[in-house]
C-alpha distance (Angstrom), angle and dihedral (degrees) to the residues before:
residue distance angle dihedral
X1 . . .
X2 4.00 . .
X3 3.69 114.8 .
X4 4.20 146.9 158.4
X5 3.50 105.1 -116.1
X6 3.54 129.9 -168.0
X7 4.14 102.7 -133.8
X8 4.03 91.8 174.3
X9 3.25 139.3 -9.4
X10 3.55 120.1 -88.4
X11 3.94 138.3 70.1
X12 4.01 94.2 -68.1
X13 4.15 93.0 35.6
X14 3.79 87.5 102.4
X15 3.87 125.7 95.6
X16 3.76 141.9 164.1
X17 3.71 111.1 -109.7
X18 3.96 156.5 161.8
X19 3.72 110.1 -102.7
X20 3.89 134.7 164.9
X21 3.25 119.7 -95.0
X22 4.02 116.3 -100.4
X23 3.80 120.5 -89.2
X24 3.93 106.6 -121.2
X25 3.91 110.0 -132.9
X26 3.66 125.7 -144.9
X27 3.86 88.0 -97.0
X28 3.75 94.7 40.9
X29 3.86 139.0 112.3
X30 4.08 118.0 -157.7
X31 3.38 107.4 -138.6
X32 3.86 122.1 -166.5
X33 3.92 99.8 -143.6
X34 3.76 108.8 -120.6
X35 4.27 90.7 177.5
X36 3.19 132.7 -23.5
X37 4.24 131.4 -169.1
X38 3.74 144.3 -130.3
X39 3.65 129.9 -118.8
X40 3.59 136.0 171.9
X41 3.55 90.9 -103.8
X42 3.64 85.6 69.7
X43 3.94 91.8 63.8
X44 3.91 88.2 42.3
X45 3.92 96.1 57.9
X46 3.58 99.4 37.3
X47 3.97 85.0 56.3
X48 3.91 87.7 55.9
X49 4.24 92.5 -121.3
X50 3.27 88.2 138.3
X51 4.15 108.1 41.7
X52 3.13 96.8 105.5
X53 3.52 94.9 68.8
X54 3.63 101.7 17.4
X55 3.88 101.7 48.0
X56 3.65 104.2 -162.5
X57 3.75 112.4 171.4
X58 3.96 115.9 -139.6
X59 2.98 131.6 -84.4
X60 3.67 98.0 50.4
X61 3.57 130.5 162.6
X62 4.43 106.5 -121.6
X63 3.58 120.1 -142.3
X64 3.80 125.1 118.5
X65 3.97 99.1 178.4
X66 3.94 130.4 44.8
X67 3.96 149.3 163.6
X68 3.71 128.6 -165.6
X69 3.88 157.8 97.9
X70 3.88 122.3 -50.0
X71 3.43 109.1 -133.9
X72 3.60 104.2 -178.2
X73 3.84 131.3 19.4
X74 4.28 129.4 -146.9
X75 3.89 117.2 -111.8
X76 4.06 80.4 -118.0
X77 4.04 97.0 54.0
X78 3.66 125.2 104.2
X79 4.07 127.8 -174.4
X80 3.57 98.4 20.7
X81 3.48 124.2 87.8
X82 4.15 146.8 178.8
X83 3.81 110.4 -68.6
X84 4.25 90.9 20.0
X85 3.72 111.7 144.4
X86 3.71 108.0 -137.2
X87 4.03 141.7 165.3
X88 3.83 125.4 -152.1
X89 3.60 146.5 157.2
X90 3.63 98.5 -137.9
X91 4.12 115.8 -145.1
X92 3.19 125.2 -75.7
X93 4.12 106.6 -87.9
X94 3.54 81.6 29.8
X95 3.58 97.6 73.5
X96 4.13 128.9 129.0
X97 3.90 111.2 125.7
X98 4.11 87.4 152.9
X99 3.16 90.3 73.3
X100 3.85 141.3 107.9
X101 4.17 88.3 -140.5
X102 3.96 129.0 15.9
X103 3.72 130.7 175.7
X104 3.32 117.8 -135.8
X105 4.35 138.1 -178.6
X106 3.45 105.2 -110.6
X107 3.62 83.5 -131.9
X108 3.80 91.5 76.9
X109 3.97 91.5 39.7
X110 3.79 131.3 98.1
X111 3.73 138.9 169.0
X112 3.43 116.0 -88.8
X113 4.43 113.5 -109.0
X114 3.30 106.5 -97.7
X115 3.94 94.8 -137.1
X116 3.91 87.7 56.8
X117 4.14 136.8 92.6
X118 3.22 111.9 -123.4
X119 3.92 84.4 -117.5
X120 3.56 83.1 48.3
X121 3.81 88.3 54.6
X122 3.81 95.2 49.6
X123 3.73 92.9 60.3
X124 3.73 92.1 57.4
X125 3.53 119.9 62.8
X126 4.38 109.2 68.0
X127 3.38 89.9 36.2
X128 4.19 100.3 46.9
X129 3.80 88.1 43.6
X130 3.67 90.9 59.5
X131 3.18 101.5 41.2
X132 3.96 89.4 50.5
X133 4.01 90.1 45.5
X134 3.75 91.3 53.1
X135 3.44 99.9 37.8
X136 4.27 106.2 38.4
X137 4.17 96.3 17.1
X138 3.51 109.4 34.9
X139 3.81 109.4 29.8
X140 4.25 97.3 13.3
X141 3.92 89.5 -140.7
X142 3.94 106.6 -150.7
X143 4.22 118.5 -164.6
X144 3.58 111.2 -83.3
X145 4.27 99.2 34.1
X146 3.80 111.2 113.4
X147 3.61 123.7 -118.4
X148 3.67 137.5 -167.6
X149 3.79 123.1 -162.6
X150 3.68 120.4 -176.3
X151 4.06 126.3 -133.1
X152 3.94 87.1 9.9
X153 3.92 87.3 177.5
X154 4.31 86.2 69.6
X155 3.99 127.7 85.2
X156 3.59 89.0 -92.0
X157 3.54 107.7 43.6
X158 3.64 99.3 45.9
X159 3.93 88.8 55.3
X160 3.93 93.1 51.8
X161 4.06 88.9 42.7
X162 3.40 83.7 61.2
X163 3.80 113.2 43.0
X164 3.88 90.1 33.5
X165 4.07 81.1 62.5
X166 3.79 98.1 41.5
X167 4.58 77.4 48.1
X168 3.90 85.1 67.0
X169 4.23 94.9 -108.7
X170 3.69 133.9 131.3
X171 3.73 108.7 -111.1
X172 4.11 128.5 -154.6
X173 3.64 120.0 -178.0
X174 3.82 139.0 -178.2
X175 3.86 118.0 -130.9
X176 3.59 135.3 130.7
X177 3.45 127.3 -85.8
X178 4.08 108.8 -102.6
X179 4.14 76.9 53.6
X180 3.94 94.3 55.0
X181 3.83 93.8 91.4
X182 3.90 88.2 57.4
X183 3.14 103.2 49.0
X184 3.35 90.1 50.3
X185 3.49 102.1 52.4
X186 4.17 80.8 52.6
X187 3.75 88.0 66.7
X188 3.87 102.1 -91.1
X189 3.88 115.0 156.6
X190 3.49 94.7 -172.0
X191 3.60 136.2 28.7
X192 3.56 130.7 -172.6
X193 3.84 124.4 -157.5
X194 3.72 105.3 -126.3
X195 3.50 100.2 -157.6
X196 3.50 99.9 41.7
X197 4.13 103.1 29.7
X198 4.13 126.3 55.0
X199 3.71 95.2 -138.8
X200 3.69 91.1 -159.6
X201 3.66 88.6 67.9
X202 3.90 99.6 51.8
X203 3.92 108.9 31.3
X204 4.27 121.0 60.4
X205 3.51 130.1 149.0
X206 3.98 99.1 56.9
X207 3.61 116.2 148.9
X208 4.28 99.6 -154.9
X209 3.71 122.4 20.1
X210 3.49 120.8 -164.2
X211 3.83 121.1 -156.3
X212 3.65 123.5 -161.1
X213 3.85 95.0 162.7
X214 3.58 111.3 61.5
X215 4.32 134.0 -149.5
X216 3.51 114.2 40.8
X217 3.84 99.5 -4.0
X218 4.15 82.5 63.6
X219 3.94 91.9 38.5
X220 4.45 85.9 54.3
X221 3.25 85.9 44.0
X222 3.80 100.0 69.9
X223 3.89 81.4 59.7
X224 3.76 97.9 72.9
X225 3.95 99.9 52.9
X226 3.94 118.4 96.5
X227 3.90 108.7 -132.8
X228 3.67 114.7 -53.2
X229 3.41 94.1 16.1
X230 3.90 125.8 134.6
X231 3.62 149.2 -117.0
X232 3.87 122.8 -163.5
X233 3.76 112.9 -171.2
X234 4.09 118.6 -172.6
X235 3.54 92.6 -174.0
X236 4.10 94.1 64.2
X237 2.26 157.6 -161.5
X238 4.37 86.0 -154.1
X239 4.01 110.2 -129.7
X240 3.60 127.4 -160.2
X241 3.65 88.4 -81.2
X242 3.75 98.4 73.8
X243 3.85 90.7 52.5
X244 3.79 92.8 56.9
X245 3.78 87.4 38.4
X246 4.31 89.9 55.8
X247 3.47 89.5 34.1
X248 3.98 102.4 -119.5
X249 3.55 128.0 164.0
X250 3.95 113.3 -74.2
X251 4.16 95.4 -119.1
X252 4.45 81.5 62.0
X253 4.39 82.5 50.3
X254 4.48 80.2 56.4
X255 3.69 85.0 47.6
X256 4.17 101.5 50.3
X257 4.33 82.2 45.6
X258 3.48 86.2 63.0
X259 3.88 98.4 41.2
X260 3.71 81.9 52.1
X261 4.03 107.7 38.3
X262 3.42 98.2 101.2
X263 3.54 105.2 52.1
X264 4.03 90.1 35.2
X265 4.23 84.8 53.3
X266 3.78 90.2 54.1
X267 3.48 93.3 45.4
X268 3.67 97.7 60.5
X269 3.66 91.3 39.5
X270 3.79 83.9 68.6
X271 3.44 96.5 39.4
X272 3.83 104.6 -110.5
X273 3.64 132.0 93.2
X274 3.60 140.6 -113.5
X275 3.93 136.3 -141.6
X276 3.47 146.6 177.8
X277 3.82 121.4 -135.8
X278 3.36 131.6 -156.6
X279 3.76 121.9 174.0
X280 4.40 124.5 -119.4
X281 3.49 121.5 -158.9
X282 3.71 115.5 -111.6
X283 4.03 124.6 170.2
X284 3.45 93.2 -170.8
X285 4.03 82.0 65.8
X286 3.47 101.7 48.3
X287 3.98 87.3 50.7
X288 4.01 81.9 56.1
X289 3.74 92.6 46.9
X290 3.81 95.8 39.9
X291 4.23 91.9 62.3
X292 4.19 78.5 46.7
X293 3.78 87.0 58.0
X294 3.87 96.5 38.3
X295 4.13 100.2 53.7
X296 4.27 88.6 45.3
X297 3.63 105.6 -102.2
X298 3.48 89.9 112.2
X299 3.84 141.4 41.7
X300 3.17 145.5 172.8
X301 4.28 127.7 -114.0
X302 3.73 112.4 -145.5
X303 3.94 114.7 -174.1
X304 3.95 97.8 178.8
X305 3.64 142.7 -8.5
X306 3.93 128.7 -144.6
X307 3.68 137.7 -169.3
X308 4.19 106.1 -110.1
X309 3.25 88.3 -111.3
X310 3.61 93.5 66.6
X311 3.66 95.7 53.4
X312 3.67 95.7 121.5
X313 3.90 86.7 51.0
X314 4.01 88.0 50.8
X315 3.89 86.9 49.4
X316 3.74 91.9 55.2
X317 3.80 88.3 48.1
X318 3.06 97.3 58.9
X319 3.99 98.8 38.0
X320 3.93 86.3 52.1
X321 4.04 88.3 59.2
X322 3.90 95.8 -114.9
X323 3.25 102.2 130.2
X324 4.34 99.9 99.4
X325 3.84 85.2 -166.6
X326 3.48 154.3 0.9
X327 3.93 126.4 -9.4
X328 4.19 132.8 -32.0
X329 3.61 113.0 -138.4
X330 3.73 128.8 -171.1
X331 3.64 113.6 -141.2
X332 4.24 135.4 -159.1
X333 3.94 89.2 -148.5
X334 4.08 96.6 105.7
X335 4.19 87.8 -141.5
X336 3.76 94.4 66.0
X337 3.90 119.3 135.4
């Protein structure tokens, strides 16, 4: 089969190429890839920042979100069957979205919402997750708490405008202005030009912040939160927290404190907390999310769509910063655009 294969780590390590097709586990579900998406986390694993705690071994096929048709089924799997449409962001060492075939535990598998393209589909899953981990897991958002959700034009942000709307809070943003209309037809109550406005100076009071930009955007950020509030950053820098979360050894926990100290210092200085967030696949999720998607009070922001073939051209896109809003997915339907 056709896939994107990371040959080395690095920004030119990755390569169309002939692979096998996947061996299907007893717990796994073949899916035919009908689209699949790009996310920064794409960039960030083909450039190896993350090997030494997610030890993929080149070549590896790349690919983090997908939608499609299972074609064959494990002898373990239950509720999914031959000819199922289904979306998924398989686990991590699992990965390979840019694909023609993946195999994926049917733990990290759901149908795909009914309402939804499968292109539509294959820009959900990563960034839904997260937004539902941050938002319902992590900081349990209850209606009326403030939240703030940097570059709410991207993937991300638009999905946790949304369902931090649909969880009953007030919602501020920053985004530029030719992406004000968006963001307000997401749900956003208040937007903040980012290149003409220092949000730091005219939003306080926010009970979550959630950071998407990194350095001093993430360090301003901590300014905004009323006491005991908190700031999730997906960016970094990692905490102890995502060690235990992937498992790793407990001297590698010492070493994400230390990454982290200085934000995590001022932080508690100001009374607030800090976090790093790093999404888990969960099925069970995306079936939650999908009925979100099919009654309306979600939906999906597509900026472009390629042909598969292009994928390397759609990962450029998107590293570039072209993409005005929303997510790029790379489609098999030949009639893409």
């Amino acid at each position: 089969m056709k896939a994107f294969v990371v040959e080395k780590y690095g920004k030119d390590g990755v390569r169309a190429a002939e692979v096998p097709e996947p061996s299907v586990g007893d717990r796994d579900v073949l899916v035919r890839v009908s689209a699949a998406s790009i996310n920064p986390l794409d960039k960030m694993v083909r450039n190896g920042e993350f090997k030494q705690l997610l030890k993929y071994k080149p070549p590896f096929v790349l690919g983090h979100d997908v939608a499609g048709v299972v074609t064959r089924v494990g002898s373990a799997v239950r509720g999914f069957e031959v000819g199922d449409e289904v979306y998924a962001r398989p686990r991590d060492l699992r990965i390979g979205g840019f694909a023609e075939y993946i195999a994926i535990d049917m733990d990290d598998v759901a149908p795909k919402p009914v309402s939804l393209t499968p292109q539509e589909a294959a820009a959900v899953p990563l960034v839904a997750l997260a937004a539902w981990q941050v938002l319902v897991d992590q900081a349990h958002v209850k209606p009326g708490q403030k939240v703030l959700v940097h570059a709410g034009a991207g993937g991300l942000g638009s999905t946790v405008i949304q369902l931090a709307k649909h969880l009953g809070a007030t919602v501020a943003t920053t985004a530029s202005a030719h992406s004000e209309k968006l963001v307000k037809s997401l749900g956003a109550d208040v937007v903040v030009d980012y290149k003409t406005e220092d949000f730091s100076k005219v939003l306080s009071g926010f009970d979550l912040v959630l950071d998407a930009v990194g350095g001093a955007n993430l360090e301003k950020s901590l300014t905004v939160l009323k006491p005991g509030g908190l700031a999730v950053s997906v960016v970094g820098p990692p905490d102890a927290g995502f060690a235990r979360q992937l498992g790793a050894p407990s001297f590698l926990g010492l070493v994400m404190n230390v990454l982290s100290r200085k934000i995590r210092k001022q932080a508690k200085a100001l009374g607030v907390r800090y976090q790093f967030f790093f999404m888990q696949a969960n099925g069970s999720q995306l079936r939650e999310l999908g009925a979100l998607y099919d009654s309306g009070k979600l939906r999906p922001v597509i900026d472009r769509t390629f042909p598969f073939d292009q994928t390397l051209e759609a990962m450029a896109y998107v590293e570039q910063g072209r993409a005005k809003a929303g997510k790029v997915v790379v489609s098999m339907t030949p009639d893409s655009n």
